[in-house]
Residue frames as qw, qx, qy, qz and C-alpha x, y, z in Angstrom:
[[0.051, -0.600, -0.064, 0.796, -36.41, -67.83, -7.37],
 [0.452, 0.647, 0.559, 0.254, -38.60, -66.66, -10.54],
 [0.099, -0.253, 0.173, 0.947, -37.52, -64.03, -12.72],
 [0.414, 0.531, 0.576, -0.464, -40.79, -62.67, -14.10],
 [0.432, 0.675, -0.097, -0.590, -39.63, -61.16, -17.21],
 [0.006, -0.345, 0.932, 0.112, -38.72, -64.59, -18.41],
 [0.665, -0.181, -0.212, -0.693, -42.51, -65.99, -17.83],
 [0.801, -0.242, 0.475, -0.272, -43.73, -69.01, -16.22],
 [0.950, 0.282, 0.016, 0.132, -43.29, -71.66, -19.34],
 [0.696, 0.504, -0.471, 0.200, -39.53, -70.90, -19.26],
 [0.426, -0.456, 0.557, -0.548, -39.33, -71.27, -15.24],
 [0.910, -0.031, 0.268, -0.315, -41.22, -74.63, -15.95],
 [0.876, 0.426, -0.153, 0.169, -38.73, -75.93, -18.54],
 [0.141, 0.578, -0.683, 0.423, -35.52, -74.62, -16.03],
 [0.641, -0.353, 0.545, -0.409, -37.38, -76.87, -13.42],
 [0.942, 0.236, 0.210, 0.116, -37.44, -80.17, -15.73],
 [0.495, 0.796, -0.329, 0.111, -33.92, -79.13, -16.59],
 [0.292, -0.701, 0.523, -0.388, -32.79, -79.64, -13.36],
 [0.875, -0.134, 0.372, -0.279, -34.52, -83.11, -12.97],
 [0.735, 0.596, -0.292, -0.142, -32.43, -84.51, -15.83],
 [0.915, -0.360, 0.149, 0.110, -30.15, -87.13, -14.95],
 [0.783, 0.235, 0.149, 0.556, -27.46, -87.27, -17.97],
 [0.317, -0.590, 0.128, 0.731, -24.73, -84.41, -17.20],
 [0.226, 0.007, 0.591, 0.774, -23.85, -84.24, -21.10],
 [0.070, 0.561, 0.690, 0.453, -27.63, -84.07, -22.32],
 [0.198, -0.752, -0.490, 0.394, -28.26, -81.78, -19.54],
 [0.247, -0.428, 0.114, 0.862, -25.50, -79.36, -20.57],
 [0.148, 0.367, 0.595, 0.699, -27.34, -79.29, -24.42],
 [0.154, -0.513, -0.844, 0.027, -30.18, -78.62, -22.97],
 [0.243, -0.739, -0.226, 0.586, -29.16, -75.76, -21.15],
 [0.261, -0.295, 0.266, 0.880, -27.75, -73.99, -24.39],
 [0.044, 0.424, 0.810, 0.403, -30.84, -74.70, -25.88],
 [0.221, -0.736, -0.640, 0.013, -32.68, -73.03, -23.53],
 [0.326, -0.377, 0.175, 0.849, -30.16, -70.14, -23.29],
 [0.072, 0.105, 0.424, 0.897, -31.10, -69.43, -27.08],
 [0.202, -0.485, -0.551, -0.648, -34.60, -69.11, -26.31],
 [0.251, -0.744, -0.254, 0.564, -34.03, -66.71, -23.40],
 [0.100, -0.244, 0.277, 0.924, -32.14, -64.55, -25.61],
 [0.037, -0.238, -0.476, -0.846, -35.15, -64.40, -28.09],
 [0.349, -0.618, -0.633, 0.310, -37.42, -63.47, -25.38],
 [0.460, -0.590, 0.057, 0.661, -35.16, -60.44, -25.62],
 [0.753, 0.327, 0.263, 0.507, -34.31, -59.95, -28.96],
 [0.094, 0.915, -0.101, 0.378, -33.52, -55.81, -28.73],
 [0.645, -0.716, 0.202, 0.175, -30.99, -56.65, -26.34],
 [0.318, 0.774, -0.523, -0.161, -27.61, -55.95, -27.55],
 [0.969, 0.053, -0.235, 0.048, -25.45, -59.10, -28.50],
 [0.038, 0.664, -0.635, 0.392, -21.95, -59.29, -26.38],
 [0.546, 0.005, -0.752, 0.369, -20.30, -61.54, -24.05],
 [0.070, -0.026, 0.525, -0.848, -21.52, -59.38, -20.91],
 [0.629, -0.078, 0.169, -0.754, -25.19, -60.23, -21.89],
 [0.818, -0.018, -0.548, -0.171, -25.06, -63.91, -22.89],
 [0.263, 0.088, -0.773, 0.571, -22.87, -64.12, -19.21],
 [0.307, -0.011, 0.575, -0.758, -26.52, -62.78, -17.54],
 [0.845, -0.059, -0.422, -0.323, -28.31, -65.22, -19.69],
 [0.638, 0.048, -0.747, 0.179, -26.37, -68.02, -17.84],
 [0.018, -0.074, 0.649, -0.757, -26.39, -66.12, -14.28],
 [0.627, -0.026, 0.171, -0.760, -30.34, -65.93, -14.66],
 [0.903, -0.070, -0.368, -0.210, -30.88, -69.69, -15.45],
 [0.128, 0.108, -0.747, 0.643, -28.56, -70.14, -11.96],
 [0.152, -0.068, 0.411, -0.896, -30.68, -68.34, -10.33],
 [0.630, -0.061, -0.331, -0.700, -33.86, -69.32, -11.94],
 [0.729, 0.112, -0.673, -0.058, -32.70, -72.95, -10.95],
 [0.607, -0.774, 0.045, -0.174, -32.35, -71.96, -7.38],
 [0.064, 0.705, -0.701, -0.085, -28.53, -72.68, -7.93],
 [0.782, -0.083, 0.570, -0.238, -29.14, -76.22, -8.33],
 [0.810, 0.546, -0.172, -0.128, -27.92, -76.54, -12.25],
 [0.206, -0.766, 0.487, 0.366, -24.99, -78.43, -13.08],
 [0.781, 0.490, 0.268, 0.279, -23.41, -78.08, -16.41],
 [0.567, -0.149, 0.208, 0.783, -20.42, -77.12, -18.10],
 [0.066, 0.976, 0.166, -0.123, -21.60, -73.20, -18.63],
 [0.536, 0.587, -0.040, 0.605, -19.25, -70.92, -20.09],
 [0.067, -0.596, 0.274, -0.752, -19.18, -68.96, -17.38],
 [0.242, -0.187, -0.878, 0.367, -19.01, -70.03, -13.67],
 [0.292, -0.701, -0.596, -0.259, -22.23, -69.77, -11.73],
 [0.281, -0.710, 0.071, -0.642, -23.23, -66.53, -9.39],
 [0.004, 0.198, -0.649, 0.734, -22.54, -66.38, -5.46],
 [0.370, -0.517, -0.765, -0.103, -25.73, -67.05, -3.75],
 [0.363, -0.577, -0.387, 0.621, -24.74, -64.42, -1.44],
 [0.032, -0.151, -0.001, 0.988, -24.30, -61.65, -3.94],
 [0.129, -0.493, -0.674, -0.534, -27.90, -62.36, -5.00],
 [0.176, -0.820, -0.369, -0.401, -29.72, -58.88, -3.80],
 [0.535, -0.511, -0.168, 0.652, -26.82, -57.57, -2.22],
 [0.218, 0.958, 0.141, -0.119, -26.58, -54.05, -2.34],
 [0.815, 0.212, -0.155, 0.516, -23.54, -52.79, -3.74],
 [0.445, -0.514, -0.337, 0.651, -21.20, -50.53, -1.55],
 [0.089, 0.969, 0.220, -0.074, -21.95, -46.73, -1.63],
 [0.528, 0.410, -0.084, 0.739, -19.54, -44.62, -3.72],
 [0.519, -0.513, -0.312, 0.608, -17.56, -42.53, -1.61],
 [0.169, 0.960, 0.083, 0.209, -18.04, -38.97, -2.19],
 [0.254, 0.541, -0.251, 0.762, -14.60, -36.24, -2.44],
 [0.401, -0.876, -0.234, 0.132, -14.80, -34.68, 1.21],
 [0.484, 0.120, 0.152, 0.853, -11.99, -32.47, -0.09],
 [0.038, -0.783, -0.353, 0.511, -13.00, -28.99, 1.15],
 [0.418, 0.502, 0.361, 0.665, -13.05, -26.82, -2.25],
 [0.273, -0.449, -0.258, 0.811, -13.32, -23.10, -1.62],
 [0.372, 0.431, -0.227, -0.790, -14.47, -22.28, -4.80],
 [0.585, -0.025, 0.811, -0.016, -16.53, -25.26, -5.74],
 [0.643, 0.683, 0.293, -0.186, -17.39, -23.99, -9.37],
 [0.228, 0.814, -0.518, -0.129, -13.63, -24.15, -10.19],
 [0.864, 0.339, -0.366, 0.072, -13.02, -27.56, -9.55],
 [0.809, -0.452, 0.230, 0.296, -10.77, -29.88, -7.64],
 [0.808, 0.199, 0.208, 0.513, -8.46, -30.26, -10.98],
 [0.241, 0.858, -0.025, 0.454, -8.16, -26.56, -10.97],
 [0.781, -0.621, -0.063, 0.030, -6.52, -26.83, -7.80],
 [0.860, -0.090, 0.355, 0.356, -4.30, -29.58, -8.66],
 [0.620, 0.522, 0.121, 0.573, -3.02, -27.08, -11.25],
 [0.153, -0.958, 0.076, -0.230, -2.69, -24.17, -9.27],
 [0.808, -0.539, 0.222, 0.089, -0.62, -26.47, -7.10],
 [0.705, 0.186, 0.215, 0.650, 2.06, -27.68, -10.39],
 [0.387, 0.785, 0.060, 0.479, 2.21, -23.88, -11.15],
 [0.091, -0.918, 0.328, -0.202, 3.41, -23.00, -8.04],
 [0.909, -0.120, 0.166, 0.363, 6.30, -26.01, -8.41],
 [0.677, 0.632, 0.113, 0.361, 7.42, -24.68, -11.33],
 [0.522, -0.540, 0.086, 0.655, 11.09, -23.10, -10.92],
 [0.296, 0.252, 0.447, 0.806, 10.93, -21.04, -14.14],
 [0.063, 0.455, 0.295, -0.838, 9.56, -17.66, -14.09],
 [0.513, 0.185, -0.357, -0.758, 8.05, -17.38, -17.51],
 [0.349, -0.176, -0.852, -0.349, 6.51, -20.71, -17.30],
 [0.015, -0.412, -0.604, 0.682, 4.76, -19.50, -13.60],
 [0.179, 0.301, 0.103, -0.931, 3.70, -16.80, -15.07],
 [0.321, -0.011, -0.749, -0.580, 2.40, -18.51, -18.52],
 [0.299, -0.286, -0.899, 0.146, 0.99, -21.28, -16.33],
 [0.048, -0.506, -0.631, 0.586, -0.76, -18.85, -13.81],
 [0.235, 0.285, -0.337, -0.866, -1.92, -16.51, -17.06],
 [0.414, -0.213, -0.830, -0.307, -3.59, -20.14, -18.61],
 [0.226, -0.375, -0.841, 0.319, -5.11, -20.65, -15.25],
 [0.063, 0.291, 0.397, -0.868, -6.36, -17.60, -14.81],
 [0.504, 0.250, -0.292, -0.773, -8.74, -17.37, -18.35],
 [0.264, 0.083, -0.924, 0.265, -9.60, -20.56, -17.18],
 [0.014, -0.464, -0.734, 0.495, -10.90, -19.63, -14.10],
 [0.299, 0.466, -0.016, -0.832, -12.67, -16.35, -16.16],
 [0.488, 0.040, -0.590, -0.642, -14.28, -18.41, -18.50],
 [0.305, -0.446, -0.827, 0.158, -15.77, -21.41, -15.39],
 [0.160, -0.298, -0.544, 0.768, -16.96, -18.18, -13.80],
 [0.187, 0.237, -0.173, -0.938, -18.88, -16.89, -16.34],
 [0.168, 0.296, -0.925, 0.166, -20.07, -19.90, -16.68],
 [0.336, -0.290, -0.734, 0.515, -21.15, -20.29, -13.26],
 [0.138, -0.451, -0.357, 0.806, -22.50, -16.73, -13.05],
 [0.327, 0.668, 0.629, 0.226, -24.10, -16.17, -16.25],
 [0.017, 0.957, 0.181, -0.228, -22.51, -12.89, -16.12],
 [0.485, 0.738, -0.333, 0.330, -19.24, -10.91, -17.55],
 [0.726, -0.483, -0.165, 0.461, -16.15, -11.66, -14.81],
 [0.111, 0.980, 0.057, 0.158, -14.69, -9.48, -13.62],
 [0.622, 0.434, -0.492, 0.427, -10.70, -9.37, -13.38],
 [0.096, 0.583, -0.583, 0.558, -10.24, -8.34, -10.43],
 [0.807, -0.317, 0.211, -0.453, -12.43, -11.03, -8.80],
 [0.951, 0.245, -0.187, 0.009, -11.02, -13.83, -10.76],
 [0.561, 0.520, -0.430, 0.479, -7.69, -12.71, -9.55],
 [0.540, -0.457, 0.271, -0.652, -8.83, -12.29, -5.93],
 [0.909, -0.250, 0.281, -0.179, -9.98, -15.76, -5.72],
 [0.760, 0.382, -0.454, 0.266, -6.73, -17.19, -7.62],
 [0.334, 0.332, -0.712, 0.521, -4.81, -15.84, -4.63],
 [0.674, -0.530, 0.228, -0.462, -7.06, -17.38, -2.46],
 [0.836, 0.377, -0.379, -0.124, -6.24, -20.36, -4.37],
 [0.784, 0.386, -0.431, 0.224, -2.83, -20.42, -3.94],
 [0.727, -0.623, -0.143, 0.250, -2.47, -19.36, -0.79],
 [0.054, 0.915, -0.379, -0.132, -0.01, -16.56, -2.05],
 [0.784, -0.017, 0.565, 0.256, 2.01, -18.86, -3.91],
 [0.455, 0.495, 0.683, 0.286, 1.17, -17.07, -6.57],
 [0.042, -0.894, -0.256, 0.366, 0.93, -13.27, -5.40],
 [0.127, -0.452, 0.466, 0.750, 4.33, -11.80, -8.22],
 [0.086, 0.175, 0.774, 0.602, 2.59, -13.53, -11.07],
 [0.040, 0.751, 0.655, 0.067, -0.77, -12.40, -10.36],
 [0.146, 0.862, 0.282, -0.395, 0.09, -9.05, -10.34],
 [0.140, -0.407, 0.563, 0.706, 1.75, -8.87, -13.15],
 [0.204, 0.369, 0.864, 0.276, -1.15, -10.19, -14.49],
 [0.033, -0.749, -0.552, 0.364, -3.04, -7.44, -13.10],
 [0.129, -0.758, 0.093, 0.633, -0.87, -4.68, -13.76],
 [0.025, -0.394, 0.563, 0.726, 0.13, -5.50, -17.41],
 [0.663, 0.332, 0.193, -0.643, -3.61, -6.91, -18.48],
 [0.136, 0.328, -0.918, -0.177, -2.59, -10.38, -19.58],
 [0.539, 0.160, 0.674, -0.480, -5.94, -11.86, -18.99],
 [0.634, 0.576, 0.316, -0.408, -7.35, -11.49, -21.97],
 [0.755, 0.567, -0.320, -0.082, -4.86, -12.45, -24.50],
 [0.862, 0.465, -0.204, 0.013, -2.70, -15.07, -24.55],
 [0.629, -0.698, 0.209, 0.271, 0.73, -15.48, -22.79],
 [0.659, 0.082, 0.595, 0.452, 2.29, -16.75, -26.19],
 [0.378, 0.686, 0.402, 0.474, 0.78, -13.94, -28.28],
 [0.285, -0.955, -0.079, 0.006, 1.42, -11.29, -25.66],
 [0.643, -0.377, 0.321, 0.584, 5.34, -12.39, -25.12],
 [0.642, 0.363, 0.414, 0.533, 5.76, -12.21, -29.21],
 [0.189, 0.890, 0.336, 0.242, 3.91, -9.03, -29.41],
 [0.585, -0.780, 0.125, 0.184, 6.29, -7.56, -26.61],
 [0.617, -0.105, 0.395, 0.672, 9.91, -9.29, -28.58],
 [0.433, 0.344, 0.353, 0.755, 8.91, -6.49, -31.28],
 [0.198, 0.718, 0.228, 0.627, 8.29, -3.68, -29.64],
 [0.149, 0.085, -0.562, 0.809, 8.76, -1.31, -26.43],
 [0.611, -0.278, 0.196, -0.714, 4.87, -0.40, -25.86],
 [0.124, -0.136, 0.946, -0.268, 3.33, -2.57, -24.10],
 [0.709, 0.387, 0.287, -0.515, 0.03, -3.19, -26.18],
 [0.593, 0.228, 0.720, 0.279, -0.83, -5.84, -28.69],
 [0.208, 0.609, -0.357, -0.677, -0.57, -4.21, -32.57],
 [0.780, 0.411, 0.468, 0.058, -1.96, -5.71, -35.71],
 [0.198, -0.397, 0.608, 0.658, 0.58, -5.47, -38.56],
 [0.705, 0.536, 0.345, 0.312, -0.68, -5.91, -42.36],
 [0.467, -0.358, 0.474, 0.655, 1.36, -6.31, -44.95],
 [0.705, 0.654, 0.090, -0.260, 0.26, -5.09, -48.91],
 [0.755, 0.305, 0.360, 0.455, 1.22, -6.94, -51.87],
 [0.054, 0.554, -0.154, -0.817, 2.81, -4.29, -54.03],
 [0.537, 0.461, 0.384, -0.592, 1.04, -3.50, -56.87],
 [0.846, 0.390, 0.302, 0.204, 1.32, -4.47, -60.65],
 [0.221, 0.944, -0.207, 0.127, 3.66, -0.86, -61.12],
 [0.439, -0.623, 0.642, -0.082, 6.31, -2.35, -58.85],
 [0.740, -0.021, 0.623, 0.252, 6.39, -5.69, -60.07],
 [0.682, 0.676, 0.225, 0.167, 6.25, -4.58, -63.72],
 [0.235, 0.855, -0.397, 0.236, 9.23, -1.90, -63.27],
 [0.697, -0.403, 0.581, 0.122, 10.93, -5.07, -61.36],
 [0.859, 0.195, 0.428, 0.203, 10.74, -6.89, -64.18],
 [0.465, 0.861, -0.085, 0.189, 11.96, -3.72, -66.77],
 [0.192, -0.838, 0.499, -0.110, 15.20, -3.45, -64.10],
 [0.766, -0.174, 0.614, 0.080, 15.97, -7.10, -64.33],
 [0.778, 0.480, 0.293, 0.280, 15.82, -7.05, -68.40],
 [0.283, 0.953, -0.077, 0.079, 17.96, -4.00, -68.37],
 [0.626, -0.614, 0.481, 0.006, 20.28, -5.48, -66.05],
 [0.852, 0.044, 0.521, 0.019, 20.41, -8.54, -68.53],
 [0.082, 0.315, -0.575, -0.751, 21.20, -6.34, -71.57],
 [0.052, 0.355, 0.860, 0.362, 17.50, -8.16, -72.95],
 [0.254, -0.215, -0.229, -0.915, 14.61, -6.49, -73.99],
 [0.298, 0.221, 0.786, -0.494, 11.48, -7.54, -71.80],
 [0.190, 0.524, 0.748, 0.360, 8.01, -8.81, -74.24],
 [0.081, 0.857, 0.447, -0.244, 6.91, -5.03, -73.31],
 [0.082, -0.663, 0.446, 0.596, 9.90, -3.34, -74.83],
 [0.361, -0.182, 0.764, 0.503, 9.10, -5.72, -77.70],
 [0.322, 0.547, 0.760, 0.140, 6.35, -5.37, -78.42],
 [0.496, -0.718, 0.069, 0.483, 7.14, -1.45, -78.46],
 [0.330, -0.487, 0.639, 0.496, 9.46, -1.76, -80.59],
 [0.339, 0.279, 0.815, 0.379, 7.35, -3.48, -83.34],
 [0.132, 0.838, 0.463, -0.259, 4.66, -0.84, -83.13],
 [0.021, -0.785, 0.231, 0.574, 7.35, 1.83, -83.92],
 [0.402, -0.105, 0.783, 0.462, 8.71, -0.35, -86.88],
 [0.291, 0.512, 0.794, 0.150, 5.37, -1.02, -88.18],
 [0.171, 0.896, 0.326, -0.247, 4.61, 2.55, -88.25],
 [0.033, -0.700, 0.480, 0.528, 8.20, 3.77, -89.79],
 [0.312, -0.131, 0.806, 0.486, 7.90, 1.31, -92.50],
 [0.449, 0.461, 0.010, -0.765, 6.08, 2.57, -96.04],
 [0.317, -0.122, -0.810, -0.479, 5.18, -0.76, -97.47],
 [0.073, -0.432, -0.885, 0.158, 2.65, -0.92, -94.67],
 [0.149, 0.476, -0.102, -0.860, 1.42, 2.81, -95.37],
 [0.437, 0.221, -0.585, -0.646, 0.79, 1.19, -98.96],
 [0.130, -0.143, -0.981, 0.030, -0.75, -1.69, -97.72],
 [0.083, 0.479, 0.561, -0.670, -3.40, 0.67, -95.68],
 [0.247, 0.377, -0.357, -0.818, -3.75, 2.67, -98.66],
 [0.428, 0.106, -0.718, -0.538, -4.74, -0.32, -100.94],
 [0.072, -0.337, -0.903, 0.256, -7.17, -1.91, -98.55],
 [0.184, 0.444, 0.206, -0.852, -9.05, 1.65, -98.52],
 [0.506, 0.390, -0.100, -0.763, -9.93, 1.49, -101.91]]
């Protein structure tokens, strides 16, 4: 059997390999002739998985008829140009086949789950989920009440308290985790941005004047203050101003 992309002149030199009597010289022979398959090749990547089809193609080349001590044991004869067996395709009926088996397989752990807030969490995650494969899929905005439609097709009502509560209190679109929090601080039932402002340099400066008074110390603004008034009640600096004038 001739492998063509190998050429004739190394096809001729596996056939006078074969003919060799001495076991030992043979085996050199063969590793010899190994390296100059590989540079036949040379853009082939280096690894154990391609020097193993260097050795399977000088089998084969040889019509299985080498023997030598090969790293690697020689090919079947039978799997040569067997086909290999056809992957088996899912025949799992999906219903919604742009959501995925694994979306299922979660629908399925959420309705295990014996905790109500984690159902709900869980079947909240799943839903923006399924509203983001659908959009997706549809190249369009989803729409809630579809996405929630085909969850409980999903679940086969499994699922029918959390989904409307999903419906009814518009948990789709944010979070389960940011929606709970928002909820622990307040009675409406809408999300609220809070900011906070620094306070300003007046506040922190009349901190600091209530802390030195507290202390019974002057603060560097009360001292300085204080020198100004000096400097002006005191008439050797009056004469000092004076004699700089003229």
């Amino acid at each position: 059997m001739r492998l063509k992309e190998y050429g004739s002149n190394i096809q001729k030199l596996v056939d006078y390999l074969v003919t060799i009597s001495d076991r030992e010289k043979r085996t050199k022979q063969a590793y010899v002739l190994i390296e100059l398959m590989r540079q036949i090749h040379p853009s082939m990547k280096e690894g154990q998985d391609y020097t193993n089809k260097l050795w399977d193609d000088l089998y084969i080349m040889s019509r299985f008829r080498l023997d030598v001590d090969s790293p690697f044991p020689p090919p079947s004869p039978e799997a040569i140009g067997k086909k290999p067996n056809p992957v088996p395709y899912n025949t799992h009926h999906l219903q919604f086949r742009h959501y995925g088996r694994n979306l299922e397989v979660m629908v399925e752990k959420a309705i295990s789950l014996t905790n109500e807030y984690e159902r709900w969490a869980f079947a909240s995650y799943i839903a923006k989920m399924m509203k983001s494969f659908y959009t997706a899929w549809n190249k369009d905005n989803a729409d809630d009440s579809t996405v929630l439609e085909h969850l409980k097709i999903i679940s086969k009502g499994g699922l029918n308290t959390e989904i409307d509560r999903i419906r009814n209190e518009g948990y789709l679109d944010i979070a389960p985790r940011d929606r709970y929090s928002s909820n622990a601080g307040g009675s409406s039932g809408h999300h609220h941005s809070h900011t906070h402002s620094r306070p300003n340099n007046n506040y922190r400066n009349n901190d600091r004047n209530d802390r030195s008074e507290r202390g019974g110390q002057p603060n560097n603004f009360q001292r300085r203050n204080n020198n100004n008034n000096n400097n002006r009640n005191n008439p050797n600096n009056h004469f000092n101003r004076n004699n700089r004038k003229k």
